[in-house]
C-alpha positions in Angstrom: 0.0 0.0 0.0 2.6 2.4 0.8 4.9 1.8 -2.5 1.4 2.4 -4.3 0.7 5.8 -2.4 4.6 6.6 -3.5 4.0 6.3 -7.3 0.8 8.5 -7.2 2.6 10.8 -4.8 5.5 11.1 -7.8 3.1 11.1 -10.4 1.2 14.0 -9.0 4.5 15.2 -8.3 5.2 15.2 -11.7 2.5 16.7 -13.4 1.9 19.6 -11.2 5.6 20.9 -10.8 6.7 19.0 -13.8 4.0 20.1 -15.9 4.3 23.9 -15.0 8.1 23.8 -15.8 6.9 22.4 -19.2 4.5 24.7 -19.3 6.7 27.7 -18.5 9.6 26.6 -21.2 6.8 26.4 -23.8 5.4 30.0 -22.9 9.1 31.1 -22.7 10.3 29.6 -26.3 7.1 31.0 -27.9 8.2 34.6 -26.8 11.4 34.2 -27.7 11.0 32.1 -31.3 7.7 33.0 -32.6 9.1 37.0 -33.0 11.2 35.8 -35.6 8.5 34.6 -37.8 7.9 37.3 -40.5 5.2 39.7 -39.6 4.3 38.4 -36.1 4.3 41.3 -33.1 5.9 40.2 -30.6 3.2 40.8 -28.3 1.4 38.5 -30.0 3.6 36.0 -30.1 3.6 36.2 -26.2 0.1 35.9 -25.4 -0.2 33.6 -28.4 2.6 31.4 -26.3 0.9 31.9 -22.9 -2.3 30.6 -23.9 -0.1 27.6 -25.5 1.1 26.9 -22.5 -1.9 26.5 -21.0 -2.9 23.7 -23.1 0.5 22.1 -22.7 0.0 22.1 -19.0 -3.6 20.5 -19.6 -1.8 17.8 -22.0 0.7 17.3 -19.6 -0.8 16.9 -16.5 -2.9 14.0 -18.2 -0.2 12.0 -19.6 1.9 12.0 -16.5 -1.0 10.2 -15.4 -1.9 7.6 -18.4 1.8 6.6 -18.9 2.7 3.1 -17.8 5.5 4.0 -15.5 6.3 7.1 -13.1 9.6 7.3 -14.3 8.2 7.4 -18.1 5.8 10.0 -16.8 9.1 12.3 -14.8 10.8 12.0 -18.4 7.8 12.8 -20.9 7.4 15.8 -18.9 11.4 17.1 -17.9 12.9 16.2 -21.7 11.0 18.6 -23.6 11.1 21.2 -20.7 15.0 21.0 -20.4 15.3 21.0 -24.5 13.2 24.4 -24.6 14.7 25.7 -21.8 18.2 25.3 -23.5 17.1 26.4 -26.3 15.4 30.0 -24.9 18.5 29.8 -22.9 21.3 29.9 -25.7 18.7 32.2 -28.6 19.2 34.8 -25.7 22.7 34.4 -24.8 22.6 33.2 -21.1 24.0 30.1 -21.8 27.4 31.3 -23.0 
């Protein structure tokens, strides 16, 4: 019983703060990526990011909870988060 509480407790664990990093390095690449598209404000391509975001959150906090593992779930959610956080992180020159 108390393994079982465990892998909920990481599962939850994973989609809320899991899923908000996610959600955050989505919101952030959209600011960052979506300005350089041709004709696109970047104020638009901030809320149009933000509201993104909140979709991926939605998607994630789903999946972290249909996949057949909690590990699977923990890496679903942190791969794409650290790959758009590198990303943001090296289009604006932080990561030098």
């Amino acid at each position: 019983m108390w393994r079982y509480r465990m892998v909920v407790a990481s599962r939850a664990l994973a989609a809320l703060g899991g899923g908000y990093l996610l959600a955050a390095a989505v919101a952030a690449a959209s600011a960052v990526y979506l300005p350089l598209w041709p004709g696109l404000p970047r104020a638009e391509a901030t809320i149009g990011g933000v509201m993104l975001a909140f979709l991926v959150y939605a998607v994630a906090f789903m999946m972290a909870f249909a996949c057949r593992t909690a590990l699977r779930a923990w890496a679903y959610v942190l791969t794409p988060a650290l790959v758009l956080g590198l990303a943001v992180m090296i289009q604006t020159g932080t990561l030098s």
